[in-house]
C-alpha positions as CSV (number, residue, x, y, z in Angstrom):
1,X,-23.2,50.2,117.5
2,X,-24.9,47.0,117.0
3,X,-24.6,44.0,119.8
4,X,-22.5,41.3,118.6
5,X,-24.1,37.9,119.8
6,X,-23.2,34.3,118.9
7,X,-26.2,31.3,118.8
8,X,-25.3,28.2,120.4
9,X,-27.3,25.0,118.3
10,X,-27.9,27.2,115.7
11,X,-29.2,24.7,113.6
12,X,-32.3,23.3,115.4
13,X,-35.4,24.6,115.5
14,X,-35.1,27.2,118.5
15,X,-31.5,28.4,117.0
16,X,-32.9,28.8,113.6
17,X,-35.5,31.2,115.3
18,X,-32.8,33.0,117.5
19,X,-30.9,33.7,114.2
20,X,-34.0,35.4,112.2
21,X,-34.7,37.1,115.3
22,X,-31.4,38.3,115.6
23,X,-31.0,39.3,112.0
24,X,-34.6,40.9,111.5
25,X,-33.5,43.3,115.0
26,X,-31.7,46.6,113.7
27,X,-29.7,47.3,116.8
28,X,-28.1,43.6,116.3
29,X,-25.6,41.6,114.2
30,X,-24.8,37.7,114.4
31,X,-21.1,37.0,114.6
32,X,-21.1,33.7,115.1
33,X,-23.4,30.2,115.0
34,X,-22.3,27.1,116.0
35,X,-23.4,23.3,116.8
36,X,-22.1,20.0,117.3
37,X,-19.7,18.3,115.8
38,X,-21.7,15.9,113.5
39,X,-24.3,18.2,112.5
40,X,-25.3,18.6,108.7
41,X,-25.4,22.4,109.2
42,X,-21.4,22.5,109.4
43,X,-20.0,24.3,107.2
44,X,-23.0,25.9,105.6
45,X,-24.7,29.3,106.2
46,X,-26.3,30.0,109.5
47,X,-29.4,31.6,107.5
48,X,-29.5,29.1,104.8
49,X,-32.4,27.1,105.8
50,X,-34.0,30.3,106.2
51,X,-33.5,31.6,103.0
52,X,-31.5,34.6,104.1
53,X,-27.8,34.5,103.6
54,X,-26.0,35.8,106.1
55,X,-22.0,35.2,105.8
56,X,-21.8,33.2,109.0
57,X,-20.9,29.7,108.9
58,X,-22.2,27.0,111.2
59,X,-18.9,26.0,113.1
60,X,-18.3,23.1,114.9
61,X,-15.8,25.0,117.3
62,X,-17.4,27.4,120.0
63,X,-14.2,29.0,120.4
64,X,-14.3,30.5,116.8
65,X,-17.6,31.5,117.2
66,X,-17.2,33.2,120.2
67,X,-13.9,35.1,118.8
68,X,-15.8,38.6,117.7
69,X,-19.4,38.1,120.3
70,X,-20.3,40.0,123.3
71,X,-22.8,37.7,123.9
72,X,-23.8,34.3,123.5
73,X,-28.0,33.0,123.7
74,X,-28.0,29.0,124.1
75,X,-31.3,26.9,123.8
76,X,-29.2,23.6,123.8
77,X,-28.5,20.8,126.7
78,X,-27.1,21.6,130.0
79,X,-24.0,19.2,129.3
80,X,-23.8,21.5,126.4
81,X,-24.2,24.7,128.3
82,X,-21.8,23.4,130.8
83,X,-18.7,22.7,128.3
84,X,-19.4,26.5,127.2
85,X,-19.4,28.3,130.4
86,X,-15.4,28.2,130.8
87,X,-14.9,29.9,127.4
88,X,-16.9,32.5,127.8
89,X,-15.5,33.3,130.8
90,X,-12.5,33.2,129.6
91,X,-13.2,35.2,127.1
92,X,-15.3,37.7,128.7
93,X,-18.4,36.7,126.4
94,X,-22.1,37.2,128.2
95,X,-24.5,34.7,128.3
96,X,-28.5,34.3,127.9
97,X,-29.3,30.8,129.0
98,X,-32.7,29.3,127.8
99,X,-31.9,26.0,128.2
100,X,-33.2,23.6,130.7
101,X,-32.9,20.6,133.1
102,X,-29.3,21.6,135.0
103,X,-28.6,19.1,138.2
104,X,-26.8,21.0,140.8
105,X,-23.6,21.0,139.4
106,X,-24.5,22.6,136.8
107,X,-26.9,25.7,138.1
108,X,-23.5,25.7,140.5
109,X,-21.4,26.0,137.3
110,X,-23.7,28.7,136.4
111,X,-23.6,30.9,139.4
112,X,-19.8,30.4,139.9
113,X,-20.0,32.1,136.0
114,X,-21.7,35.1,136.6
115,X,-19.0,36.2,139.0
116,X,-16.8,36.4,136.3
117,X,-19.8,37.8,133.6
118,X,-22.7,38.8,133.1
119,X,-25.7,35.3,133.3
120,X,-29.3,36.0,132.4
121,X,-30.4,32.4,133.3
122,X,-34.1,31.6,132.2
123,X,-36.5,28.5,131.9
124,X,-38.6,30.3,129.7
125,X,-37.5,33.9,128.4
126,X,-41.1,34.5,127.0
127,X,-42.6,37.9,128.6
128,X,-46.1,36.7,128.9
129,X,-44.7,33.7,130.7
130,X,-43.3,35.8,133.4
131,X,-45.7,38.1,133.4
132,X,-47.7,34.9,134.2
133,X,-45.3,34.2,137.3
134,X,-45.7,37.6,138.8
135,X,-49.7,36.6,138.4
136,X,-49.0,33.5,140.0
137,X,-47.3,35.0,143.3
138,X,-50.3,37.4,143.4
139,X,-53.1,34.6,143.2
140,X,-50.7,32.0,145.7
141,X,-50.7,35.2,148.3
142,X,-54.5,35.6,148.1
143,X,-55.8,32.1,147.8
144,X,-53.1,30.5,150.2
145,X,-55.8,28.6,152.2
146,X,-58.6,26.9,150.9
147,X,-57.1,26.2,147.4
148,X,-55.7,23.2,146.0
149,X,-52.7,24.3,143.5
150,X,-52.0,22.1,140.2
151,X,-49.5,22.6,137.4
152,X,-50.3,21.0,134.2
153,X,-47.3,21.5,131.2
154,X,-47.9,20.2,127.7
155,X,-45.0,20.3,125.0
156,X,-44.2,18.7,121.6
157,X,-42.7,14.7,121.7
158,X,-39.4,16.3,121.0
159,X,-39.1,17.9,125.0
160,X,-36.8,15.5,127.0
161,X,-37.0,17.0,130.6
162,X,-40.4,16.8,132.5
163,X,-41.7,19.0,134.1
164,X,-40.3,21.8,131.8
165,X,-38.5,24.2,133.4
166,X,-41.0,26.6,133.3
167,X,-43.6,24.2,135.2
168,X,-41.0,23.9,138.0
169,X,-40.3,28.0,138.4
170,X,-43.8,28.4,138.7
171,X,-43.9,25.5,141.2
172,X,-41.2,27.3,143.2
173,X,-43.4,30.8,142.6
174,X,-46.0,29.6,144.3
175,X,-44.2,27.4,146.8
176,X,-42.3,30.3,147.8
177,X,-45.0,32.7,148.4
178,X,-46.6,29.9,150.6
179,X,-43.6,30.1,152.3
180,X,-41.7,26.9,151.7
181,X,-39.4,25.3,149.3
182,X,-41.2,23.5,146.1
183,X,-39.1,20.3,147.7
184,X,-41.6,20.5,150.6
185,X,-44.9,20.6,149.0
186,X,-44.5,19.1,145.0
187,X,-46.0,16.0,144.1
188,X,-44.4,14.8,140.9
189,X,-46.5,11.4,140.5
190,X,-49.4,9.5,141.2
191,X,-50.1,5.8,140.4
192,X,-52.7,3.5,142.4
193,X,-54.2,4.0,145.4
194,X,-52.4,7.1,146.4
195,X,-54.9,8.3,149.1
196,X,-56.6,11.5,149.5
197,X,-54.8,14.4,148.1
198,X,-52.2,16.0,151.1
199,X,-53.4,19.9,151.6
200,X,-50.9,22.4,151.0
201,X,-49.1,20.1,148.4
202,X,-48.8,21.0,144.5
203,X,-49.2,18.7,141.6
204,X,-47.8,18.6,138.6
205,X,-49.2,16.8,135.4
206,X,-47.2,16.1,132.4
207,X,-48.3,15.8,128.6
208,X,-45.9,15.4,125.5
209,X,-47.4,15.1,121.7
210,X,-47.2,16.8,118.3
211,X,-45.4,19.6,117.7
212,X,-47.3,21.5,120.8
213,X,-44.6,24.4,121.5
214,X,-45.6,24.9,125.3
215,X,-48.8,25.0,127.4
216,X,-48.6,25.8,130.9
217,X,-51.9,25.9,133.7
218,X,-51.8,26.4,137.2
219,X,-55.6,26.0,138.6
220,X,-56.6,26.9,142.5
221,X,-59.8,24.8,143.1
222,X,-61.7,25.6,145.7
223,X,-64.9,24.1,147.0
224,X,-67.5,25.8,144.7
225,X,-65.0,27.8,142.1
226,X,-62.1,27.2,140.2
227,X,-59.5,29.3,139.3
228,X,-57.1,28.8,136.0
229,X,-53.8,30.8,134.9
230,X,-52.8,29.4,131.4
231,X,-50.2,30.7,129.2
232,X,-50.0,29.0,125.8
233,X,-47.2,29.4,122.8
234,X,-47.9,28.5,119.7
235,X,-44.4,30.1,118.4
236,X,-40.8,30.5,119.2
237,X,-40.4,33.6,118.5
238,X,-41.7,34.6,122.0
239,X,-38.3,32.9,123.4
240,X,-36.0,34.7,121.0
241,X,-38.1,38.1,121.4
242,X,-37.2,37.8,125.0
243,X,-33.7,36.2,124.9
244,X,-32.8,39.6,123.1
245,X,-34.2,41.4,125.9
246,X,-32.0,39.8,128.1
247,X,-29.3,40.5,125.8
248,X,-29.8,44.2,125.7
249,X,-30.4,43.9,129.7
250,X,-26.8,42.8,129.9
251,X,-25.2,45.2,127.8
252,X,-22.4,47.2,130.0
253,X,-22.9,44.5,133.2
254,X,-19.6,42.9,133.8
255,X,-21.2,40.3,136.0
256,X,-24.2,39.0,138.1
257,X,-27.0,36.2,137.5
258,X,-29.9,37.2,136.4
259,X,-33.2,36.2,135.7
260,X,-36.4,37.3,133.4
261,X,-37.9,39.1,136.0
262,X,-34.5,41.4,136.6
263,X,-34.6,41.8,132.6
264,X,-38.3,43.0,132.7
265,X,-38.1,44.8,136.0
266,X,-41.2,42.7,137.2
267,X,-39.0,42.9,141.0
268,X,-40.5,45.9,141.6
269,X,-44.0,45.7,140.6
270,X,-46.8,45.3,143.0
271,X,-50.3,44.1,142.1
């Protein structure tokens, strides 16, 4: 029996990807797409920009969308994300949550969900990329003195929250391993005369161009060597691959949050 799942912003450019993903993947079906009110896509064919017809109309109404899912993947705006979280609870509806840049409220809003159903919650659902993090924790463990850590992150113009998502769960990766809370050691800007560069902190460096789908470094320098971890993207498909991991992951779990790392069982591994 194929798993029914819903695309929240089906219409952009990481919706239009979930939706092939979802329709090229033989143990799935889309039951519903939707977007905001406004968007040109009302009305028409989720698959119609990419050519493949697929009976589902873009709605502007969540609620329809959600009527026949067991599972919704959202890519959109956390005030988006927000406003959805009641009705699917309400309705029982799963949810796979790529999208980033939630203030407290909201990652509260979140967690107060998965009581209710089941929350794989994400900044980046790519494998490599948390495959990367479980590297990260490794390298933070073994080069925790004598190493400065930075975190550069380059995405297209488009990308309104900086640091991405990803930059900062790799910031709290490593922070965490050092045994402190990314709060206590980040450095998020420098300007001027800042001074010497304060040990034990982590920088971050942010670049935005083009159409550049995600970058991400961490480098150790050391006196004498230097150490780089770098994933790079150069297609969205890596997200949707992954978000329909995490929809597969929650199949038959009535609640609990839930990260990549749960999805991919990389809890468990040791290096």
């Amino acid at each position: 029996m194929s798993l029914r799942i819903a695309i929240a912003g089906a219409s952009g450019r990481m919706g239009r990807t979930l939706v092939e993903t979802v329709l090229d993947a033989p143990d799935c079906s889309l039951v519903g797409a939707f977007d905001i009110a406004g968007s040109p896509a009302i009305g028409r064919d989720a698959g119609e920009l990419l050519g493949r017809p697929t009976g589902i109309q873009v709605l502007s109404d969540p609620a329809q969308a959600l009527s026949q899912a067991q599972v919704v993947i959202d890519f959109t705006r956390p005030e988006g994300t927000v406003e959805l979280i009641p009705l699917c609870v309400a309705r029982g509806v799963a949810m796979v949550i790529g999208t980033t840049g939630f203030d407290a409220q909201g990652k509260q809003a979140i967690d107060d969900a998965s009581k209710s159903i089941g929350v794989v919650c994400a900044p980046n659902m790519s494998v490599g990329v948390n495959v990367t993090l479980k590297l990260l924790e490794v390298a933070a463990g073994l080069l925790s003195e004598g190493y400065d850590i930075e975190v550069t992150e380059t995405h297209h113009r488009h990308k309104v929250d900086a640091p991405s998502g990803t930059a900062l769960r790799m910031g709290e990766v490593l922070a965490r391993t050092l045994g402190h809370d990314l709060a206590e050691l980040a450095t998020w800007t420098r300007h001027g005369v800042t001074g010497e560069r304060k040990p034990g902190s982590i920088g971050f460096s942010v670049l935005r161009g083009g159409d550049i789908v995600g970058d991400h470094t961490v480098l150790f320098a050391g006196t004498g060597e230097r150490i780089e971890i770098t994933h790079r993207s150069s297609s969205r498909a890596t997200y949707a691959q992954g978000s329909l991991r995490a929809c597969r992951f929650l199949a038959g779990r009535t609640a609990g949050l839930y990260d990549m790392q749960d999805v991919l069982g990389l809890r468990d591994v040791r290096l």
